[in-house]
C-alpha positions as CSV (number, residue, x, y, z in Angstrom):
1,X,0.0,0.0,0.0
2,X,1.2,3.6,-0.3
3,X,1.9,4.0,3.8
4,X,4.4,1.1,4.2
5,X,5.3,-0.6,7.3
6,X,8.4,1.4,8.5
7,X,6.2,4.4,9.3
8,X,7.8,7.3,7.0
9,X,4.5,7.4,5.0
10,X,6.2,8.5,2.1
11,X,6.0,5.2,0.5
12,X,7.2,5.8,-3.0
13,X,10.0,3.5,-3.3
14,X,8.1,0.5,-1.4
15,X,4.5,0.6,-2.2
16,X,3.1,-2.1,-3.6
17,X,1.4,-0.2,-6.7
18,X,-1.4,-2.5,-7.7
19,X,-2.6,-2.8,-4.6
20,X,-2.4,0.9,-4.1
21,X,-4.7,1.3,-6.9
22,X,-7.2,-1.5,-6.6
23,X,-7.7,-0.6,-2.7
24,X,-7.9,3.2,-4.1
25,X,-10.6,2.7,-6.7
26,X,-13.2,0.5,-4.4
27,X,-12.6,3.3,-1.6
28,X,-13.9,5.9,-3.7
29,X,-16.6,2.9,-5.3
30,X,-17.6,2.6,-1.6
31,X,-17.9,6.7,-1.2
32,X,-20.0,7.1,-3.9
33,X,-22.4,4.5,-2.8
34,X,-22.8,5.7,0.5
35,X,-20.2,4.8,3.0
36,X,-17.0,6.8,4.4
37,X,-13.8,6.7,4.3
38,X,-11.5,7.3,7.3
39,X,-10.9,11.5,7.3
40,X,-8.4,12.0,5.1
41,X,-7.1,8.7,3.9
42,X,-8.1,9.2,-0.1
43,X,-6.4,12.8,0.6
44,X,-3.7,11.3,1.3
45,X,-4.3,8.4,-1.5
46,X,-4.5,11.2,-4.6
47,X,-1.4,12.8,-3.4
48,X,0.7,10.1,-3.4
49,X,-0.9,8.7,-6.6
50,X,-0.3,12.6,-8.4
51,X,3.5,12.2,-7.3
52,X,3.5,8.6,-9.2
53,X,2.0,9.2,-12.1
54,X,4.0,12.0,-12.7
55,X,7.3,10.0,-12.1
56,X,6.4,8.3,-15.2
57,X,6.3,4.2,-16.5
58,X,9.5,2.8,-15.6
59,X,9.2,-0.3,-18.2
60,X,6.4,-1.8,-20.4
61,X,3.6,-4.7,-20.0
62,X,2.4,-4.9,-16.4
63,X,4.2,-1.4,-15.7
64,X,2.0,0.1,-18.1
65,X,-1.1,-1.5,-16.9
66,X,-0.4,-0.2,-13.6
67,X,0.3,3.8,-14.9
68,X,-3.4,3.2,-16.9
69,X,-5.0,1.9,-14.0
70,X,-3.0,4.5,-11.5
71,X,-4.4,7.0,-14.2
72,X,-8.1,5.9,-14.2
73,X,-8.5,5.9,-10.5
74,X,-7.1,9.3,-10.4
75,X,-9.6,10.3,-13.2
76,X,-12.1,8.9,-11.2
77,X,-11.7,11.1,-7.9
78,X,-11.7,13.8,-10.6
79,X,-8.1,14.8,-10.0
80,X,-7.1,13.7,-13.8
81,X,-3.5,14.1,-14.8
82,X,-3.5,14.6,-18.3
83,X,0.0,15.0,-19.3
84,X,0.8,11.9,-17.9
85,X,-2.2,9.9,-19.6
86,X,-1.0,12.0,-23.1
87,X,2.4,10.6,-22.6
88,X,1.0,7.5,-21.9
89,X,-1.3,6.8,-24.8
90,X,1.6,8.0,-26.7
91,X,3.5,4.1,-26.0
92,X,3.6,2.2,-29.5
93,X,1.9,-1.1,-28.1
94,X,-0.5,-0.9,-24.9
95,X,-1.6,-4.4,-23.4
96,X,-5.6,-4.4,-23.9
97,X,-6.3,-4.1,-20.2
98,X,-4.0,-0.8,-20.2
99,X,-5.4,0.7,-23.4
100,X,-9.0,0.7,-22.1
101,X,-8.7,1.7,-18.7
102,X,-6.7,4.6,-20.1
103,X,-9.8,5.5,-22.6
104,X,-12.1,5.0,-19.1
105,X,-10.0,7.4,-18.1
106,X,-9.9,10.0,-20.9
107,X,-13.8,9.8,-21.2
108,X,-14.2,10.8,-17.3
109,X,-11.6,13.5,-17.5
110,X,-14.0,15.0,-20.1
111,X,-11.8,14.3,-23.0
112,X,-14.2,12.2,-25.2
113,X,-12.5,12.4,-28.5
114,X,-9.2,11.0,-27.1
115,X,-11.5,8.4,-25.4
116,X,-12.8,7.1,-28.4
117,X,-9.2,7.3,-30.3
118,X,-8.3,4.4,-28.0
119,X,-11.3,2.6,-28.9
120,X,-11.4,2.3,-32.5
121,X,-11.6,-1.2,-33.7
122,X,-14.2,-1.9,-30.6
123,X,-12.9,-4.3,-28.3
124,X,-10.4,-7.3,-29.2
125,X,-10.9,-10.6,-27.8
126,X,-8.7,-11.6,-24.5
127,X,-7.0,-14.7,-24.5
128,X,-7.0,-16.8,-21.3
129,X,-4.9,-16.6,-18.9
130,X,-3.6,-16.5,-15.3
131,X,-1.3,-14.2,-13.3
132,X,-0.4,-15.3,-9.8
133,X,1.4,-12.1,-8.9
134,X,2.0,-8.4,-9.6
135,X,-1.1,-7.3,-10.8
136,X,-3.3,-10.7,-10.0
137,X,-4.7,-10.6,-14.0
138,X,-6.7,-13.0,-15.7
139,X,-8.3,-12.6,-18.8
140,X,-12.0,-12.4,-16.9
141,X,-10.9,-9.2,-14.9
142,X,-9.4,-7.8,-18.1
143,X,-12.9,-8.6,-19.8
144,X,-14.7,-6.6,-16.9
145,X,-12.1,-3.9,-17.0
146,X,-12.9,-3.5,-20.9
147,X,-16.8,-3.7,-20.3
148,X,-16.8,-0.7,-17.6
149,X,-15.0,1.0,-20.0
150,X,-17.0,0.8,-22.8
151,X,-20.1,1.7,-20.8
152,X,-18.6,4.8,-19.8
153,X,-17.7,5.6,-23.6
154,X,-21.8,4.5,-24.3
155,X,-20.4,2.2,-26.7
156,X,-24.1,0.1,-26.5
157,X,-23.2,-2.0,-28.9
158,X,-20.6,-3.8,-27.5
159,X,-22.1,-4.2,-24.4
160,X,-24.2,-6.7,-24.8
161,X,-21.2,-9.5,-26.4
162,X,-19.0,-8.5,-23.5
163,X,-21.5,-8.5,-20.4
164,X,-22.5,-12.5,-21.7
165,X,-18.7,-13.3,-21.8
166,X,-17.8,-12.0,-18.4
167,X,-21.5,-13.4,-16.9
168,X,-20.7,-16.8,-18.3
169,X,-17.3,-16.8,-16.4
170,X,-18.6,-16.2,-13.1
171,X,-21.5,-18.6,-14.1
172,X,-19.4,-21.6,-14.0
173,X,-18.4,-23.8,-11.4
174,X,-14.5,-22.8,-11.3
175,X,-12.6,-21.2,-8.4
176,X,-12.1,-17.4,-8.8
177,X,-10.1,-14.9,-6.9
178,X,-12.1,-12.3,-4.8
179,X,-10.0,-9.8,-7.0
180,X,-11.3,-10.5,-10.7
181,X,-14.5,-11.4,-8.8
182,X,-15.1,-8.1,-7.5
183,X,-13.7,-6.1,-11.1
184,X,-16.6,-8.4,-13.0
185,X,-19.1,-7.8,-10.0
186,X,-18.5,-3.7,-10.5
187,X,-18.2,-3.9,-14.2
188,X,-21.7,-6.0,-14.4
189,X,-23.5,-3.4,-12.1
190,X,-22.1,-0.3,-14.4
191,X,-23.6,-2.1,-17.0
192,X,-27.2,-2.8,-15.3
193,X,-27.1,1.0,-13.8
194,X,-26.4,2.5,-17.4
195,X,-29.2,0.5,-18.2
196,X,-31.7,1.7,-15.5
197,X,-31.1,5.3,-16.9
198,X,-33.7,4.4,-19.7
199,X,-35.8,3.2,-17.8
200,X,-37.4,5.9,-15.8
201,X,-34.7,5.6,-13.0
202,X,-32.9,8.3,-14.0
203,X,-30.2,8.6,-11.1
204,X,-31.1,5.4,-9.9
205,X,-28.2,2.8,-9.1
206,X,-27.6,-0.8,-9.1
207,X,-24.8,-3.2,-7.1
208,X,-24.1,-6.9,-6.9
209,X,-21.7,-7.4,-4.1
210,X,-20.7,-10.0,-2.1
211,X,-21.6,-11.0,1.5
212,X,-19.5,-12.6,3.9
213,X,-22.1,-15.7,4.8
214,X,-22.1,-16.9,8.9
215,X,-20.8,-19.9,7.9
216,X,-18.8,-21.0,4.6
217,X,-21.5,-23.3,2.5
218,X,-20.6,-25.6,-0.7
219,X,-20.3,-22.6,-2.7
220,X,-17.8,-20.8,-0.9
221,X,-17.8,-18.9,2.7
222,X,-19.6,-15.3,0.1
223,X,-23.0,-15.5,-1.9
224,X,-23.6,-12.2,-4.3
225,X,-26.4,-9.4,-2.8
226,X,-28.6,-7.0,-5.5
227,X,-28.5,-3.8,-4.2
228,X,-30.3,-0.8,-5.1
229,X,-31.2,2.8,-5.5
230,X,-33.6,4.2,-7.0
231,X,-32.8,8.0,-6.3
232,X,-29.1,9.6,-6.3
233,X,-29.9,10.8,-2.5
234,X,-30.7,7.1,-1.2
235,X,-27.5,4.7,-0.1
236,X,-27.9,0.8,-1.7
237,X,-29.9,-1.0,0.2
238,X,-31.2,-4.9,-0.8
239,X,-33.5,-4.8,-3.8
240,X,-36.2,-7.6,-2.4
241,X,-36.3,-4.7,1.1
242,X,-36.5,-1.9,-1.3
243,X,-38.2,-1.7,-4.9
244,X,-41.9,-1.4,-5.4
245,X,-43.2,-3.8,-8.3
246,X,-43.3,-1.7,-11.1
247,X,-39.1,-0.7,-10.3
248,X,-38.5,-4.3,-9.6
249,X,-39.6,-5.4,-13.3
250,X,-37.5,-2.2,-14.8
251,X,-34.6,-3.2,-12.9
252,X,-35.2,-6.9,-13.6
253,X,-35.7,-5.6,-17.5
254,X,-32.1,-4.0,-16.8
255,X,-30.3,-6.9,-15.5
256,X,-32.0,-8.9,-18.9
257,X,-30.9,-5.9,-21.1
258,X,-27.3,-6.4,-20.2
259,X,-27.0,-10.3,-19.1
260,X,-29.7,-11.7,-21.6
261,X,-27.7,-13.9,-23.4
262,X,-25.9,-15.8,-21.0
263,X,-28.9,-16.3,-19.1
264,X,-30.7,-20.3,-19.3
265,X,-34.0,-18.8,-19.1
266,X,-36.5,-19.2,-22.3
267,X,-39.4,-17.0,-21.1
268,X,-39.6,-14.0,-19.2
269,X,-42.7,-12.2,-17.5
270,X,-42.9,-9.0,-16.9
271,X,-45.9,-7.8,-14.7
272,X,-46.3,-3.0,-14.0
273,X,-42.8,-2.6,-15.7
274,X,-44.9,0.6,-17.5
275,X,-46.3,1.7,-13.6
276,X,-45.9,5.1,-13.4
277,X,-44.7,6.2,-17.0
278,X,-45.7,7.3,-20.3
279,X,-44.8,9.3,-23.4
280,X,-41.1,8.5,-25.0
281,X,-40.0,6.6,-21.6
282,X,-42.9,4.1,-22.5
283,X,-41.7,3.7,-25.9
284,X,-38.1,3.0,-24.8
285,X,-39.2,0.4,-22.7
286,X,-41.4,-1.2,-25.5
287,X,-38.3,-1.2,-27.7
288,X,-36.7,-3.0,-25.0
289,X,-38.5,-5.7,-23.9
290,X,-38.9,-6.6,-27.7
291,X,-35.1,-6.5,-28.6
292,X,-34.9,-8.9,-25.2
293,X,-37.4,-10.6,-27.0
294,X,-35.3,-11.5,-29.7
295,X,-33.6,-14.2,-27.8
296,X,-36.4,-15.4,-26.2
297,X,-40.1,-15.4,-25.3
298,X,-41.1,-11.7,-23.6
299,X,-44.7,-12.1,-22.2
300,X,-45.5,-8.1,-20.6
301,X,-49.1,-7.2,-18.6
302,X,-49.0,-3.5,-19.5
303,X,-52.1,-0.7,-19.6
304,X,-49.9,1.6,-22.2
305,X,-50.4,1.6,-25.7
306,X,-46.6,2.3,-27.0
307,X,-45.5,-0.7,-24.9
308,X,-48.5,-2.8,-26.4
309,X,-48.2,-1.9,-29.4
310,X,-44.0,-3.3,-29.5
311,X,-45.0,-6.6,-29.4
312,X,-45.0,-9.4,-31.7
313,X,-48.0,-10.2,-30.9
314,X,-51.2,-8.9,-28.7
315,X,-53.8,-10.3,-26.6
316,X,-56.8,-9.3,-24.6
317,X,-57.6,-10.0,-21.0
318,X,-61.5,-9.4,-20.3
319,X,-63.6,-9.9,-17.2
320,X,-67.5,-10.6,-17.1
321,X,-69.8,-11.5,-14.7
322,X,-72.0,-14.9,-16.0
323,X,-75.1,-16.3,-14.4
324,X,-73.6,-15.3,-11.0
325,X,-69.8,-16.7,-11.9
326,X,-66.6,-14.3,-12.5
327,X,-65.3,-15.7,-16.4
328,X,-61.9,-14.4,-17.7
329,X,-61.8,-14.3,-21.3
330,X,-58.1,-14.4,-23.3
331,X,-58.5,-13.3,-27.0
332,X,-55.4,-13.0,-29.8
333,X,-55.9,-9.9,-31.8
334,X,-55.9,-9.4,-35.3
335,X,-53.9,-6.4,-36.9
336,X,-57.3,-4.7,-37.1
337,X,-58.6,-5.7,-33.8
338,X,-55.0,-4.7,-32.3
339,X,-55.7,-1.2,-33.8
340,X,-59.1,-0.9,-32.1
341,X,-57.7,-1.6,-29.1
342,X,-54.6,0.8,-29.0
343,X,-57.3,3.5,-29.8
344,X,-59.2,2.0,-26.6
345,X,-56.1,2.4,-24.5
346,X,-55.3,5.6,-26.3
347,X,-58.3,7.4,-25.8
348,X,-59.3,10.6,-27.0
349,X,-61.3,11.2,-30.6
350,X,-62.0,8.0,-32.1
351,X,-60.9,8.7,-35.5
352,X,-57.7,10.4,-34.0
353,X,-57.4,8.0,-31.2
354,X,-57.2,5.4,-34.3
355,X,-54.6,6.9,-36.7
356,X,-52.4,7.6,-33.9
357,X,-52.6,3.8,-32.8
358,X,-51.9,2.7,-36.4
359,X,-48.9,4.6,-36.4
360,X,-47.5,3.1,-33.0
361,X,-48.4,-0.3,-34.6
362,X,-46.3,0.8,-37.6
363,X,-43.4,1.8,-35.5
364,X,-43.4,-0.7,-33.4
């Protein structure tokens, strides 16, 4: 760490650097989601971090991984050193892992342009492999690091390949370290919390961390906890403690959005995902749950006409009281019928209420 054991506090000829950085970046993860440091430590932290990153990258590979990373935590406190990331980007041949954590870093520092210089090409594929020292890599923690960057950079398209891959790793029955554990943990609720942005939780965030169990159990002495947000003021608290239905389907629509295809499950259901919305936040949500329901079956209850009228296909659910018994009728529409009943849930002039409802059909 950047104090080292002697007690000078200088620490800039033994500090272990990687560790420096990784214990950095999840103190300031941990004060933006609520909890606080002690009084000064991340003071201290970004000053000792300015000094290195101005001293330069002694050598290439893992040195440079460690200035990229150095830089992006720095970035991330907002105290951005951008000669040192110029010089940086400068090197002729960046290790993946280095060359996206450096665009993370660009894009927070408000430098866009550079961002997306360093991710032309979209991201390569990462070979496996293990590092039992240094910087404790593996090719799943260079995958997450590359997937938090590309949300930052709102490259959308590429979030969807990369959230399956690094899913799929910690979906399979292999030991992993806490360390790429937690990088692919963080990177996977980035991904979920961009997602909730669209959803009518603007300002909303979403966690998956792990808890330390009471005992350790055949799946290891930590299970992984949803946590949630739904307004910038609020700290994380358990999502089954804190979401009403209609945020539990959005964020459940979320988690889909950006995990769909590694998930085993062939049919969704979601029930008041469209509570308290309308308008264009209505539509975007349509347009979701039918791009999730191109890799499976999407079955939505919904009282709004532009999420209705996304779908495949439409049916009607109709009560009636009959010789003294409750009967609940389910009817397929036709294109026609499904017109006449957008206009229903529409309202308004019948004529109007009808060409506007051909239109959503249309564009949906």
């Amino acid at each position: 760490m950047f104090r080292i054991s002697s007690g000078n506090g200088s620490g800039d000829d033994d500090s272990a650097d990687w560790a420096t950085n990784y214990a950095g970046h999840f103190a300031i993860e941990a004060q933006k989601a609520g909890y606080l440091p002690p009084p000064g430590v991340l003071d201290q932290w970004t000053a000792f971090q300015r000094r290195r990153a101005r001293a330069g990258v002694p050598g290439e590979g893992q040195a440079e991984l460690t200035q990229a990373y150095r830089l992006f935590t720095l970035a991330l406190v907002g105290a951005a050193e951008l000669p040192a990331m110029n010089q940086l980007r400068e090197r002729p041949s960046l290790p993946v892992a280095a060359k996206w954590r450096l665009a993370a870093a660009y894009q927070l520092a408000g430098q866009p342009e550079a961002a997306r210089g360093l991710a032309t090409g979209g991201p390569p594929s990462i070979e496996p492999y293990r590092e039992l020292g240094f910087t404790y890599g593996s090719d799943l923690r260079d995958r997450a690091m590359v997937l938090e960057a590309v949300v930052l950079l709102g490259l959308a398209e590429h979030v969807g390949p990369l959230a399956k891959s690094v899913s799929e790793s910690l979906s399979k029955k292999e030991w992993l370290s806490t360390h790429e554990t937690a990088y692919a943990l963080l990177a996977l609720s980035k991904a979920v919390t961009a997602a909730m942005q669209e959803l009518a939780m603007a300002g909303g965030r979403f966690s998956a961390s792990l808890r330390q169990l009471p005992e350790p159990a055949a799946g290891g002495a930590e299970e992984i906890e949803f946590e949630v947000a739904s307004h910038p003021s609020l700290p994380l608290r358990p999502l089954a403690k804190v979401a009403s239905g209609g945020e539990l389907s959005r964020i459940s629509l979320a988690i889909q959005l950006v995990a769909a295809k590694a998930s085993p499950v062939a049919t969704l259901v979601f029930d008041e995902v469209d509570s308290g919305i309308g308008g264009a936040v209505a539509q975007t949500i349509g347009k979701s749950l039918r791009k999730l329901g191109g890799d499976r079956q999407v079955l939505c209850v919904t009282h709004l006409p532009q999420v209705a009228a996304s779908g495949d296909a439409q049916w009607s659910v109709t009560k009636a009281a009959s010789r003294g018994r409750l009967r609940v009728q389910v009817a397929r529409l036709d294109h026609d019928a499904r017109i006449e009943e957008l206009a229903r849930m529409l309202g308004g002039a019948e004529g109007t209420a009808r060409k506007h409802a051909a239109e959503l059909l249309e564009g949906g």
